[in-house]
N, C-alpha and C positions, 0 to 999 in steps of 0.2 A: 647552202652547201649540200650538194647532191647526198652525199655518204651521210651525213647526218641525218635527213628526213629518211634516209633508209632505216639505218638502225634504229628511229626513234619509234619509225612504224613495227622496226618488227620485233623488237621491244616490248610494245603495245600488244602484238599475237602472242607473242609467246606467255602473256601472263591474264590472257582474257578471258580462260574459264576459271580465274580466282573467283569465288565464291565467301563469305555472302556480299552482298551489292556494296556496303559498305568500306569494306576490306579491296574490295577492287574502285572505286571511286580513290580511296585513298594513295593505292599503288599508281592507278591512271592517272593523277595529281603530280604524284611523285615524276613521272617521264616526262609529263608534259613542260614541267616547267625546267626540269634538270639538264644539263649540259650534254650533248651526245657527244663530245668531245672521244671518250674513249671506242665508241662505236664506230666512229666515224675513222679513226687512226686502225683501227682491224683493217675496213676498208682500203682505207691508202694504201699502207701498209704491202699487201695483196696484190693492186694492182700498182705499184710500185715495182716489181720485181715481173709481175705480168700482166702490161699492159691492156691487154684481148679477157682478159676472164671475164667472166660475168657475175658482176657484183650480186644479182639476185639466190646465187649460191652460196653466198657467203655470209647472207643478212644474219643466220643461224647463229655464228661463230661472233659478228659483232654483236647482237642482243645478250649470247651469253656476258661476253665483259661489261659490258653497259651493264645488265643487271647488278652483277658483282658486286659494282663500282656502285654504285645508287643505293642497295640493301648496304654498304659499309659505309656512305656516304652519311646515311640516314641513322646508321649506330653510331658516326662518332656523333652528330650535332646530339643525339637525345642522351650522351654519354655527357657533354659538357653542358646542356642544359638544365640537364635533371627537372624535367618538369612535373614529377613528381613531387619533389619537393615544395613547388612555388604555388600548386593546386591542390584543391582537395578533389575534384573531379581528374581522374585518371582513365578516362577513357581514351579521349583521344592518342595520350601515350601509349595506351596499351597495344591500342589499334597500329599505329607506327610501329612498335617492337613486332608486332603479328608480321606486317608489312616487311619490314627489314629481314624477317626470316623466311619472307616467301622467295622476297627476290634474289636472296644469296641460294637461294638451297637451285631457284630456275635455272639460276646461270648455271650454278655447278651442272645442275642435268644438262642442257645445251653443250657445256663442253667437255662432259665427262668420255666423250669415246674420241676425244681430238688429241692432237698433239701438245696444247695448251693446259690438259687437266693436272700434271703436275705444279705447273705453277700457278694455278688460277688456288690450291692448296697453300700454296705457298703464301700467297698475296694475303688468306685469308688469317694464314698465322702469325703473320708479321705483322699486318694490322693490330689483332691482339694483344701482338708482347708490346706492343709502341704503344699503344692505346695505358696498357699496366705500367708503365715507365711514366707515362704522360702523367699521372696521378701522384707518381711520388716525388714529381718536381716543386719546386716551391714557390708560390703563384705568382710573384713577378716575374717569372723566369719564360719572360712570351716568347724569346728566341728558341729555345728548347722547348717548349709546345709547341710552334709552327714546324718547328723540324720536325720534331715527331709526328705530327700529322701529315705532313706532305710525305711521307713513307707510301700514304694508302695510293694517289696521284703517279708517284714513283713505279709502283709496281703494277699497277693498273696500265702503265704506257707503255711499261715492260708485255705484260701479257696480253696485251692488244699487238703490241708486236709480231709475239710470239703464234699469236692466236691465226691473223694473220697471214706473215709469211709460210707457216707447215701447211695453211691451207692450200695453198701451188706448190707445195712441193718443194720449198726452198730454207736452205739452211737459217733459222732466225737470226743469226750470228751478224748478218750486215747492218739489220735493222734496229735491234736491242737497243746497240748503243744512241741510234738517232733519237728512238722514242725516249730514251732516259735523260736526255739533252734537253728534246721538248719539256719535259716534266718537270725540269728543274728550273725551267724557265717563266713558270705559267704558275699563278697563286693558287691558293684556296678558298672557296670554295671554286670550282674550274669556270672562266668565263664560256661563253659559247665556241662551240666548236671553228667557226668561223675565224673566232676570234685569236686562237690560239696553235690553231695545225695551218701549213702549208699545204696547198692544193697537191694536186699527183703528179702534175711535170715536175713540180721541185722536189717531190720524193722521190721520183726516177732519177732525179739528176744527184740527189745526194746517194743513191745505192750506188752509181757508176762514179763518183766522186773519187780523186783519189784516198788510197790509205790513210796517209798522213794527213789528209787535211782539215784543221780546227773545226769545229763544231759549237766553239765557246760561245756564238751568239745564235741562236736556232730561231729568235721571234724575226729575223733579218730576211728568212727562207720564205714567208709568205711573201715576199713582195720581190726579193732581192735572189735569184736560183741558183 
């Protein structure tokens, strides 16, 4: 998928003068193997509403979410692993928390003067409270921990969205609700982008879609427009 080796590359620039070698091996770890699924839906998203743009302007605004999404990704798994706990050696955790805090803090910079930066805040706080929620439930209770986690997925599809359509110039309003559709469609940890977005003619065709029309099955759109 074209949109995905974009964001995944520029993902990759945007975080290349991390410094020291260690701390960037680990973050370059982190992209390479992670889902550009959110990066990639910036993209569609975009050229959804305009066909002609040129994606290479846009890589900016997808690496920002992709970061987001990867630094929260990477604090919940070390939040339910606790592997400080199960080690005495604490480096490599430590080096992930470094990590988790470089690439949330890139993204915020990438989209702090966008249209996006209100709710790329927002994403960040609600992760939070869901995350504080997530702990006080009681540990068979997996239905309510998958909810609560699929919040981060939720709002990442949202501001991929968002992030997205302000880029052209267009209202996010048409698009929001697709990405949240996808998002609720698609598990945790996110398979490949591939795997789980629809190409750009079926996101063209779902923005000129009528109003009313269901949305209730969205993994149908890759194959089905």
């Amino acid at each position: 998928m074209e949109e995905a080796a974009r964001s995944r590359r520029a993902a990759r620039e945007a975080v290349s003068d991390v410094d020291p070698a260690d701390l960037r091996r680990t973050i370059d770890g982190i992209l390479a193997d992670g889902s550009m699924a959110p990066g990639a839906l910036t993209l569609l998203c975009a050229s959804a509403i305009d066909e002609g743009v040129g994606l290479d302007s846009l890589t900016e605004r997808a690496a920002g979410v992709q970061l987001i999404y990867e630094g929260l990704r990477l604090t919940r798994r070390l939040a339910h692993e606790e592997p400080w706990a199960r080690s005495e050696d604490h480096t490599r955790a430590n080096v992930e928390v470094v990590a988790a805090d470089v690439l949330v803090s890139r993204g915020f910079y990438l989209l702090a003067r966008t249209e996006a930066a209100d709710k790329a805040v927002e994403t960040v706080r609600r992760f939070g409270r869901a995350q504080t929620d997530r702990q006080g439930l009681a540990p068979d209770d997996r239905d309510g921990a998958a909810s609560l986690d699929a919040t981060l997925e939720h709002d990442v599809f949202e501001l991929a969205a968002i992030a997205g359509t302000t880029a052209v110039g267009s209202d996010p309003s048409a698009l929001v609700g697709v990405a949240a559709a996808l998002a609720d469609a698609v598990e945790s940890p996110l398979p490949p982008a591939e795997e789980c977005l629809p190409d750009a003619a079926v996101m063209r065709a779902r923005v000129t879609a009528p109003a009313n029309e269901s949305h209730e099955e969205p993994r149908s759109w890759i194959t089905d427009p």
